[in-house]
N, C-alpha and C positions, 0 to 999 in steps of 0.2 A: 399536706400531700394526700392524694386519694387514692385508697389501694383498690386494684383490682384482682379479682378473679379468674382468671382462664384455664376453662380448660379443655383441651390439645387430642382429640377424636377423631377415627381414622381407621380405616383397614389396612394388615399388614402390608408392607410392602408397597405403601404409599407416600414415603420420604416423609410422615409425620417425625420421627425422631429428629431429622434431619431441622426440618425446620423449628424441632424446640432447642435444638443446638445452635441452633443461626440464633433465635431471639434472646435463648438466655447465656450463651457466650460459656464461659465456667462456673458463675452462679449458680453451681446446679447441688442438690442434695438428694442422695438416692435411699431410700429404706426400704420395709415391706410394709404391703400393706396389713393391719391388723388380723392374725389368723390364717394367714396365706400366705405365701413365698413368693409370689408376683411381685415386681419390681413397683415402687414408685420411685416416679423420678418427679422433682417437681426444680423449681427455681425462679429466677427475678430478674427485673430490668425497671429502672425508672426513665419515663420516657412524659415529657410536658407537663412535669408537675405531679406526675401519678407516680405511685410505685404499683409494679404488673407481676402479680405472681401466674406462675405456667406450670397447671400439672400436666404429664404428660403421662395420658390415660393408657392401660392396654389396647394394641391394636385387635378389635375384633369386625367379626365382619356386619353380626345384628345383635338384635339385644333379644334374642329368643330364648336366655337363662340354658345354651347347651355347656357353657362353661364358666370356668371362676372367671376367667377374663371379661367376659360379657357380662358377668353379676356385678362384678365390680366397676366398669367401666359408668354402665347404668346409672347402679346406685349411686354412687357418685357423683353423678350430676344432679338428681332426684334429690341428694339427701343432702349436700355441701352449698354453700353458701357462692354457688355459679353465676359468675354475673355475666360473661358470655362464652358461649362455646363457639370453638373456631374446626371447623368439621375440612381437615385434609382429604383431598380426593385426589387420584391418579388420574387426570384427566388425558390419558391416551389409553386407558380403559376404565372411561364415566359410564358406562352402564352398570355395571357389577358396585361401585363406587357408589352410585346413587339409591341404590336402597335401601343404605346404611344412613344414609341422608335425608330421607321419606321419615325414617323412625326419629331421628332427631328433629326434625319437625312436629312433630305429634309432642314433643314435649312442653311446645311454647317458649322456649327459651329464645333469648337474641343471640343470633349467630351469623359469624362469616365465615365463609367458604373458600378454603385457601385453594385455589385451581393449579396444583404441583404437576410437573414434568410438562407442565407446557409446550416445552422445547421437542421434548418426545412426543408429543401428541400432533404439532405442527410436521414433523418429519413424517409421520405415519400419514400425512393429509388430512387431517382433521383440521378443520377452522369453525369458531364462535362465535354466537351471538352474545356476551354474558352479561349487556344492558336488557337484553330481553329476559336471561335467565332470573337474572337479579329481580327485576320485576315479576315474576311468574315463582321464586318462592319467598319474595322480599324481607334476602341474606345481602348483607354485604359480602361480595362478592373480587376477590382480589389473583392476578394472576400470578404465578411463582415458583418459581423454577430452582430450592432450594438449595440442592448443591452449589450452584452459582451466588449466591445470596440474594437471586432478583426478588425483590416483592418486600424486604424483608420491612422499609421504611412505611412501604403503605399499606401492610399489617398493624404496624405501632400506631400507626394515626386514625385506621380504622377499628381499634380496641376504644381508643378514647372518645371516638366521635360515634361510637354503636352504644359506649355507656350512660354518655349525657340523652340519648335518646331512644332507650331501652324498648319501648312499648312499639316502637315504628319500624322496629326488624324483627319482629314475634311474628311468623307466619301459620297465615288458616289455608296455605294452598294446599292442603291436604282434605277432601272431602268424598267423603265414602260411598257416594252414591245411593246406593235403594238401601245399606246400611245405617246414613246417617240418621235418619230420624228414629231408628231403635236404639242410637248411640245419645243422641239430645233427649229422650224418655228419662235414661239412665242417669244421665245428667242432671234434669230436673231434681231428682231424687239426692243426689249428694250433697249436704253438708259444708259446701266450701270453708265455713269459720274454721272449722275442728279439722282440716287436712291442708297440709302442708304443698300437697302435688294439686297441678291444676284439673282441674273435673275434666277436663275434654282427654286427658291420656288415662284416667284413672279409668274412664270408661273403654276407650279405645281398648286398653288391656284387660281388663274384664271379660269384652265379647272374645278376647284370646285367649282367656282359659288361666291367665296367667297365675302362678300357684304364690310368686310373692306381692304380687299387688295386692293378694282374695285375702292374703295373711294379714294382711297393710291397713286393707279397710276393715276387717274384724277386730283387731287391735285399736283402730282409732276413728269410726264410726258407732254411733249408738242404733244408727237404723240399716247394718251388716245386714243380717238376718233378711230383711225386707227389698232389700234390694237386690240382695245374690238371687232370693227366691224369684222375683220378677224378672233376673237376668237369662233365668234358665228357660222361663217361658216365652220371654223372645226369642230367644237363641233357639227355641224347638219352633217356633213361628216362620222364623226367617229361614228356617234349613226347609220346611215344608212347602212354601212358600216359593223359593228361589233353587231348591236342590243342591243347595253348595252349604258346609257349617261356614259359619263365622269365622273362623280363625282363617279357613283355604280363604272365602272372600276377601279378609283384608291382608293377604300378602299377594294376592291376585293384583287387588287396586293398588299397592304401593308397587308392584313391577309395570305396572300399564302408567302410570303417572312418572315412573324413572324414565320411561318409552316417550311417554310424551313429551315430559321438558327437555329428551336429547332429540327427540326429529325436528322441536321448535326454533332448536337454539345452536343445533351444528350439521354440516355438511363435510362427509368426507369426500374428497378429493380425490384419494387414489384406493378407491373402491377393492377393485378389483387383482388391485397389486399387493401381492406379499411385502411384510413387514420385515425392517431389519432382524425383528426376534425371530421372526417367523423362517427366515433365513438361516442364521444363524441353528434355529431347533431343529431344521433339513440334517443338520450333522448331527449334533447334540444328543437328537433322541431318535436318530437312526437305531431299527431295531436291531440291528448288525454294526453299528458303533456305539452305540449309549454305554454299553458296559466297558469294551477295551478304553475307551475316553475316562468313563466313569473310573476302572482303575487305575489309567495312569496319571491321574489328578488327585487320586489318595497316596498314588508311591510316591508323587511331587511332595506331597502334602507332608508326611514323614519323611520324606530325603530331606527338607529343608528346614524342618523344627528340629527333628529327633537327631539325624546325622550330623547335619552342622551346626544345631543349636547342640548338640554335645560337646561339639569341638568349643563352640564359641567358652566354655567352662572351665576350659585352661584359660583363659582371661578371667572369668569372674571368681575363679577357687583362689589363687591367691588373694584376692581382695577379701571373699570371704574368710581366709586364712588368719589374713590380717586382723581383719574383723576378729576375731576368737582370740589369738594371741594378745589385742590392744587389751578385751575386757576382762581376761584371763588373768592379767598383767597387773589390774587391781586387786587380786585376792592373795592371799600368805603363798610364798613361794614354797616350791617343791622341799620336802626333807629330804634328808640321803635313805632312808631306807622307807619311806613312808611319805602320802598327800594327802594335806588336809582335808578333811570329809566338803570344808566352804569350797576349797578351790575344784575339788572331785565334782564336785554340783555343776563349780562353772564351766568345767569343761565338758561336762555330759549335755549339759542344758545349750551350749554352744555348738557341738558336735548336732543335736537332731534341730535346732534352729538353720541350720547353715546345710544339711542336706535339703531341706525343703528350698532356701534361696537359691543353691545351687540350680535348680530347675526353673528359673524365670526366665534365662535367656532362650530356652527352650519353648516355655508358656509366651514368652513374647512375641515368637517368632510365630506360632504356634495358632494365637488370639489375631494374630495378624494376617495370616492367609484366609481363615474361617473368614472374618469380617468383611475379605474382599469379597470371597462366596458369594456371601450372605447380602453384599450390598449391591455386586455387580447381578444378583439373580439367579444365582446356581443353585440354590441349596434347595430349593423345593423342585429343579429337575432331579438333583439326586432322588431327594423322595418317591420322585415320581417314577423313578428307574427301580428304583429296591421295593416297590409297594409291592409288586405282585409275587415276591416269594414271601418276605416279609407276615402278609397277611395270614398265609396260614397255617399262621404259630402264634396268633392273636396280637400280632406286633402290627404294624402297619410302614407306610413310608418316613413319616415325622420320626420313629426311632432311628434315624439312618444318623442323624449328627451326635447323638449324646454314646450312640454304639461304635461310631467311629473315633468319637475322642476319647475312649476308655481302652482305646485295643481291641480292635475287633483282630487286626490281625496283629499284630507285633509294637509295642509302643504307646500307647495312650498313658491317659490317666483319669481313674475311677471319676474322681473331685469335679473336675468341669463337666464329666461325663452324667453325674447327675442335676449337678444344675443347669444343663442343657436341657433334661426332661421337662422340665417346669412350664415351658412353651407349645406343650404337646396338648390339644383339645382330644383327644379321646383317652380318656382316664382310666379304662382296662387296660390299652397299648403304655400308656402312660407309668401305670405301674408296673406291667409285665417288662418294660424296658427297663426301669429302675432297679426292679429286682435281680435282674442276669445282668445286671452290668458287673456285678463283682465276680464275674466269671469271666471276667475280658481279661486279655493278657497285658497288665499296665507295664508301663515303662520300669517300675521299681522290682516286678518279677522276672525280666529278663537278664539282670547279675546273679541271678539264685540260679537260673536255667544254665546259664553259661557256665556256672561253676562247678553244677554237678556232672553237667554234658562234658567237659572237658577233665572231668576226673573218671568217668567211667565210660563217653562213647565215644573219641576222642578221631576214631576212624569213621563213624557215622554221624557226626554234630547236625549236619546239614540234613539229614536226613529225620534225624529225630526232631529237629528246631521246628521241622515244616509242620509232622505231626502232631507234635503238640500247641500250636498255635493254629491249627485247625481243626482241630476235637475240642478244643474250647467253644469255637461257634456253635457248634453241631449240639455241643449239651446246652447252650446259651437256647438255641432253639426249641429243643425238647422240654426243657425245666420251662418258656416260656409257654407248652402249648399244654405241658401240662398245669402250671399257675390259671391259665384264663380258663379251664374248665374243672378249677377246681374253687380253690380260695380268691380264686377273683372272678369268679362263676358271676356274683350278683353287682358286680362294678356295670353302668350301663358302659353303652359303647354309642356315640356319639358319629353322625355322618363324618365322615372323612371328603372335606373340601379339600382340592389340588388345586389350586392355585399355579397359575403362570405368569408370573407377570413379566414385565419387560423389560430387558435389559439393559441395566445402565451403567454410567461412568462412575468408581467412588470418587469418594473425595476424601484425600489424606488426613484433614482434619477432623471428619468422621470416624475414620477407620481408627484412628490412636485416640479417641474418646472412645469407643466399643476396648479397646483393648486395656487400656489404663483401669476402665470401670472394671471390667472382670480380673487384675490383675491385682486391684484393689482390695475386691471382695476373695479374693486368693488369699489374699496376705491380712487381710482382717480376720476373715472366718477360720481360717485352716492354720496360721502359724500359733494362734493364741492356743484354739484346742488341742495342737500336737505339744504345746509348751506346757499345757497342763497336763498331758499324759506324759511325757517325759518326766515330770515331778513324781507320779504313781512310778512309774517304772524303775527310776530309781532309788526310791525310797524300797524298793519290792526286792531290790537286788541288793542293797548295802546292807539290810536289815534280817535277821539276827547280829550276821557279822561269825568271824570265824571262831572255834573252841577257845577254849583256856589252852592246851596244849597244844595244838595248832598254833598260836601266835608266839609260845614261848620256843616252839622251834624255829620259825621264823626269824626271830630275834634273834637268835644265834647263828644263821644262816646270814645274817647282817652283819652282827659281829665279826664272824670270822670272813664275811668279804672285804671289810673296813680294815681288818687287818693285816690280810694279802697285802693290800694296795699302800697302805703304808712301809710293811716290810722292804716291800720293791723301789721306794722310791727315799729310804730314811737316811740313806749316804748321798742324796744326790746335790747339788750345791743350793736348790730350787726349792728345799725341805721346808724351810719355814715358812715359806707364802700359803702352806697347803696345811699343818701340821696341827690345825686345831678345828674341830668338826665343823665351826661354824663354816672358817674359809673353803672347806672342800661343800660344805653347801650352797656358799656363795659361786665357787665353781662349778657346780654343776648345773644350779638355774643360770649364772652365764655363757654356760657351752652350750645348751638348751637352745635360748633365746637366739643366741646368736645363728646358731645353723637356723633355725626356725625364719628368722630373718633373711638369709641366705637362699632359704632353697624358694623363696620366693617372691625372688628378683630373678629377672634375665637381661637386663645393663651393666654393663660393664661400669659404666662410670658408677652407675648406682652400689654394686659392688664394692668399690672404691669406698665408697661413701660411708660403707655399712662399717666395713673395717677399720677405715679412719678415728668413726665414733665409738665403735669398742674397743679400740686401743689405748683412746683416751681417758674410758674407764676405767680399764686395769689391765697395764703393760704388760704384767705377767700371765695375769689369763690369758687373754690374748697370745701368748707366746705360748703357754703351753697348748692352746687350741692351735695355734699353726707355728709350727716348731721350725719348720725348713732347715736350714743346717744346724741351729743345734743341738747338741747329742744329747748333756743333759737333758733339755726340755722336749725330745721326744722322748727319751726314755719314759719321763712323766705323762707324756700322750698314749702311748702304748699300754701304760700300768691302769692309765685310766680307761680307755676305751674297754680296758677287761672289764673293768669295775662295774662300768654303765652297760655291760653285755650283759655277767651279773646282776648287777640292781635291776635289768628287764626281767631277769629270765626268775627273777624273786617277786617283782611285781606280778606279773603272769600267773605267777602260782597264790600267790595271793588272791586277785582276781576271781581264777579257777575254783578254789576253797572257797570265796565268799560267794560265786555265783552256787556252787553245787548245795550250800548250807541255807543258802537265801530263801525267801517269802516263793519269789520266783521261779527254782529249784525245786523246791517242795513240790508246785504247781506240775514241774514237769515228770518229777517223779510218781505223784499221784494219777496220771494218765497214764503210765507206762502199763497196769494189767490191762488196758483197751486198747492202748493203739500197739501193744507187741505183736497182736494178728496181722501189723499192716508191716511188722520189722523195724516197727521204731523205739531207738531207747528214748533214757529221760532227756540225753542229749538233745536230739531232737525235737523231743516235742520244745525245750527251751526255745531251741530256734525259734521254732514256730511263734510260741507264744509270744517271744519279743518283735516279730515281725508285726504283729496288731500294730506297733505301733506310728511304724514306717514298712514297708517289705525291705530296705535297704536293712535293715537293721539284723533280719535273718543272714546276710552273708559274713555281715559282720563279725555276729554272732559264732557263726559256725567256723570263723576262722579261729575266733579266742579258743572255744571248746577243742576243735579237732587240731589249732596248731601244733606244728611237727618243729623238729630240732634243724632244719634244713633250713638254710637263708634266704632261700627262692620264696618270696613269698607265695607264689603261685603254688607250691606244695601245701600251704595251709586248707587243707580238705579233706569231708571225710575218708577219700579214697585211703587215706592212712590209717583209717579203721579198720582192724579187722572184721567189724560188726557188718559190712556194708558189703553187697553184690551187685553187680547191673541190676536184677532184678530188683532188690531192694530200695535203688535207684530210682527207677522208676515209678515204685508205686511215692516214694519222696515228694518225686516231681508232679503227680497227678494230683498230688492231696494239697498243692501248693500251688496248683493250675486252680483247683476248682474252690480253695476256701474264700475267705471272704478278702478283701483289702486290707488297707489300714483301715485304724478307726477313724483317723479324717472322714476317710468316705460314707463310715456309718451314720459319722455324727452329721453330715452332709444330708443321709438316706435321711433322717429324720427330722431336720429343716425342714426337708422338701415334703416329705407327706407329715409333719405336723403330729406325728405319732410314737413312741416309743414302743408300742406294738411292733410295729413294723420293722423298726429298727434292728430290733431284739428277732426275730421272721429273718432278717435280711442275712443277720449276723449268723444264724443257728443251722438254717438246710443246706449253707455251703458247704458246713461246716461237716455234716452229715454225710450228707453226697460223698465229699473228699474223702471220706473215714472209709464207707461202704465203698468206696471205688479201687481207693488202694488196699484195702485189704483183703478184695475181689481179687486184683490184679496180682498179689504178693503171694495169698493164696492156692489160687489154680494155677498159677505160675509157677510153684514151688511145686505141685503137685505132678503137673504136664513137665516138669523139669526145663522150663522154656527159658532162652537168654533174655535179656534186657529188651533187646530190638525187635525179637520174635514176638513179648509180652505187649508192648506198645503196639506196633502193628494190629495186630489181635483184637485189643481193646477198641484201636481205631473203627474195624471193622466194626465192632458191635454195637457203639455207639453211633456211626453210620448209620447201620440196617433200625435202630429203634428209631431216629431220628427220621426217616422214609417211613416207616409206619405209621409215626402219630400226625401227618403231614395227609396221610389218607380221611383222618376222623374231620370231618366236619365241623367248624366251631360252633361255640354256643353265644346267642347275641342278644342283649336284652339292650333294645335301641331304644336313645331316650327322643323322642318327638314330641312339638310340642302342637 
């Protein structure tokens, strides 16, 4: 069988994915490439005796080295073992398309030309010559319409029959005019034995100045030296000469030769009529609709993941319940006064596993509206709508999706929110977006907000929710404009192309391939790393473990509740089924289980079911778990339900003792002479600190620590502190707006830039800010004697007026050109 090489080039938003979805079906394997976070996707298909492997290159628009995408896409054909490249085009806008196509010609490679959205380009009026085109850059040249799957057979047949005759679709219709013969001098001069790339591009990128070619042939040229020096003397020839450098002439001639093979080879039809996009963007990018459109396509966007993918959660939490109790179910069961440190593991380890799943029906929903965006053609009009505030704060339009999926205003999540940066070509925006996304308001901060909003502003929730979920943007802004004239002062900044392309129909099999892959890379990258910080966390929390005296009161506090509950039930006729510790253990992990199983179901017949099968385990348990008329066997329900009120309310304090004595504890104790300025005990900073590892974990948190004697759970809050004020509230919530995320996210931040620098930056000035802001606000607030709401207001304002000020300063731009 003979393998091939393909590989799969194209400018964004020219249905190339599409069509390496068509060829390679699910045969697909996605990584990074070596040193970078850019997606490879590659895969296979054996098709007459071949096997066809398909990488599917980043979409870029040239190979002018202004991004990783375009270095890599490049190299990669330069440097891999290519046996032909299949170059996708938008052909209902082949002008923009074709330049990218000019460059891939320059390489000498055999290539076909997959002519996509055909269908769109005929609607638009456009018709083809592409027997003429095919001959004028002699590519095999194929029409295809990939959503629909047309083309897709006589791609296969055209990879097989381009490979057996390799040398007869390598095109020279690329000729430079009054430059070529300075480019054939240069030529003359190279070494073909010792260079791997053909002479005719090695020189072509030469007279371009290009910084990794000039590195290429110094490396692996003996006569470098001699030939750079001769190249420079042309190049000061031909610029004196003709008036134009060399690099402006050959992107001149490769736009006039894109010109030429489309006035040779197409006619449009309806000239002078508006396009269905073109229609369509009349509303879209009205300057008096773009934005009211543009926000009620984000409220949609979070009405339908965050509101109902929440609901959809009472369906997947039982299963996940399930989930935790099956694998629970393997470890030593419960004691009566006391759990195993094994089974402690599994239920801790099960508990932060199972809040992260919780969130997929959410992320599903979620990855599934974006893709429509994305595929139907919206996402670079958003861009196009936000560029112009955006910009200057050193952001740009392209931060508008990884800023909206982190919370920009209420809901996101940090996690997809930086791996969405990864796709941004301007590398100062790039980072400046990366960096303040941990200032967006995720989905995991809004139970912490709720909690304290409703233990201390309970008449203004609405009021305060609004402001603090938009003093977030406002410092989101300012920390970004002061990053890009500071520490990302020397990151270049790269032309910002806006892209429009046309808008199209998805296709369902597309969209759930985009959603499955990111929901993959969700549950690969993010549930392992939180599963190893769950392991730190509760190793940090069990360990020292409670005093010598501490535990021997404990023990006694068992003992004589062991003996209550015996006293009360030793006349009863029911005595001996309970009467030796093991069986009151055995009843207790069966009272346990059993409601556990119970509370979730909501069938009746299943119901049925459950009861049936406990009963058959042990008639008496069972009878004392649902006693109905008999008296004795309530009375043993009653004596017992104290018992297990007791045994919480002993566990609890257990707990309580081991978290305040713990690794953990210490941690929060030793912050407490720094953040007392801001009103917080060690309590608190706990919180906090356990929140790195989830933010779900702070409300958690803060119910263990602050729970009350009150059965309401919704009284487990510090409001039962006396330590705590509206004001002190406040500055709480501010330092918990503006710190950092989980460490998911960090560990994410540093995937994506590659650096632990960064990471450790990411994690530290939130951290900062939060500190300096609440204890700004806790402060003068205490000082001015201000309430909660007067404080927050306030703070709004000021953060406002900096954020209008540094929107006056001019940015700083160091443009990379080549």
């Amino acid at each position: 069988m003979n393998n091939i090489q393909v590989a799969l080039v194209g400018q964004p938003n020219c249905g190339k994915s599409t069509i390496f979805n068509m060829l390679t079906n699910i045969k697909q394997h996605i990584a990074n490439y070596p040193g970078v976070t850019i997606d490879k996707k590659s895969g296979s298909f054996n098709y007459n005796e071949s096997k066809i492997e398909v990488i599917d290159l980043p979409g870029t628009y040239s190979f002018s080295s202004y991004s990783v995408e375009e270095k890599i896409t490049r190299d990669y054909i330069l440097n891999k073992d290519t046996d032909i490249i299949i170059n996708t085009v938008d052909a209902s806008n082949l002008r923009r398309n074709l330049y990218l196509t000019m460059q891939l010609l320059d390489m000498h490679k055999p290539m076909i030309i997959a002519f996509n959205m055909i269908d769109v380009a005929k609607q638009n009026g456009l018709e083809f010559d592409l027997k003429k085109l095919q001959k004028l850059t002699n590519a095999k040249i194929i029409e295809t319409v990939a959503s629909k799957k047309q083309g897709l057979d006589e791609i296969k047949e055209s990879i097989v029959e381009v490979k057996k005759s390799q040398l007869s679709h390598i095109s020279n219709a690329l000729h430079y005019k009054e430059l070529q013969k300075y480019i054939d001098l240069i030529k003359e001069l190279i070494d073909n034995k010792s260079l791997t790339l053909s002479k005719h591009y090695i020189s072509v990128k030469l007279f371009e100045n290009d910084a990794q070619i000039i590195e290429y042939l110094k490396q692996n040229s003996n006569n470098a030296k001699q030939i750079l020096d001769y190249l420079e003397k042309l190049k000061e020839e031909f610029k004196e000469k003709f008036n134009i450098s060399c690099e402006q002439y050959i992107v001149k001639t490769r736009y006039e030769k894109a010109d030429e093979f489309l006035k040779a080879c197409s006619i449009n039809t309806k000239k002078n009529e508006r396009t269905f996009s073109d229609k369509i963007d009349s509303i879209v990018l009205n300057k008096y609709l773009a934005l009211p459109i543009l926000a009620s396509i984000i409220f949609t966007l979070y009405q339908l993941s965050i509101v109902y993918g929440y609901e959809l959660t009472t369906i997947t939490w039982p299963i996940l319940s399930w989930l935790k109790t099956t694998v629970v179910s393997f470890f030593p069961q419960e004691n009566i006064d006391s759990i195993p440190y094994i089974t402690q593991f599994a239920i801790w380890m099960m508990n932060s596993i199972n809040a992260l799943l919780n969130y997929l029906p959410i992320f599903f929903i979620l990855f599934f509206l974006l893709a429509i965006l994305e595929d139907v053609g919206y996402m670079p009009r958003m861009a196009f709508i936000l560029d112009r505030l955006f910009v200057k704060f050193g952001l740009h339009g392209e931060s508008t999706l990884p800023l909206v999926l982190s919370g920009i205003f209420a809901g996101g999540c940090a996690v997809p929110g930086v791996m969405a940066t990864k796709g941004m070509n301007d590398k100062k925006a790039q980072m400046a977006t990366m960096l303040t996304i941990p200032l967006m308001n995720c989905l995991a901060k809004i139970p912490f907000f709720t909690l304290i909003l409703a233990a201390f502003f309970q008449a203004d929730m609405a009021l305060m929710m609004f402001l603090i979920s938009t003093v977030t943007i406002f410092v989101a802004l300012s920390v970004s404009k002061v990053l890009t004239l500071t520490v990302l002062k020397a990151h270049e900044t790269t032309p910002f192309i806006m892209e429009l392309p046309s808008y199209h129909i998805p296709t369902l099999r597309g969209i759930f391939i985009k959603v499955f892959d990111r929901i993959w890379l969700y549950l690969k990258k993010i549930v392992t790393i939180v599963a190893a910080v769950a392991v730190v966390l509760f190793v940090l929390i069990q360990f020292p473990g409670i005093s010598k005296e501490k535990k021997e009161e404990l023990d006694n506090k068992s003992k004589n509740m062991q003996s209550i509950f015996y006293k009360k039930i030793q006349t009863n006729k029911y005595y001996s089924h309970l009467d030796e510790k093991d069986e009151l253990k055995a009843f207790i992990n069966f009272y346990n289980t059993y409601r556990s199983k119970r509370m979730n179901t909501t069938s009746k017949e299943k119901a049925k079911e459950i009861d049936s099968k406990y009963k058959d385990i042990n008639p008496y348990f069972f009878l004392f778990t649902k006693p109905k008329r008999d008296k004795e066997a309530r009375k043993i329900n009653r004596a017992f339900k104290k018992l297990l009120k007791t045994r919480k309310a002993l566990f609890r304090e257990t707990k309580d003792e081991k978290v305040e004595n713990s690794a953990l504890g210490s941690m929060g104790k030793f912050f407490v002479p720094l953040t007392q300025y801001a009103g917080f005990d060690w309590k608190i900073n706990v919180a906090f600190l356990s929140s790195f590892a989830a933010r779900e974990s702070s409300v958690a948190t803060l119910g263990a620590l602050y729970e009350s004697n009150k059965e309401d759970p919704r009284s487990n809050s510090i409001a039962s502190s006396s330590s705590y004020t509206p004001l002190g509230a406040v500055a709480i919530i501010i330092f918990m707006a503006l710190t950092p995320p989980c460490i998911a996210t960090m560990i994410m931040i540093k995937v994506q830039t590659n650096s632990y620098r960064w990471m450790f930056f990411a994690l530290s000035y939130p951290m900062v800010l939060g500190l300096i802001s609440a204890v700004f606000i806790f402060q003068v607030g205490s000082f001015l004697n201000l309430s909660g709401v007067e404080a927050m207001v306030y703070f709004y304002i000021f953060v406002l007026s900096i954020t209008m000020l540094l929107s006056l300063i001019p940015n700083y731009k160091k443009e990379n050109y080549v």
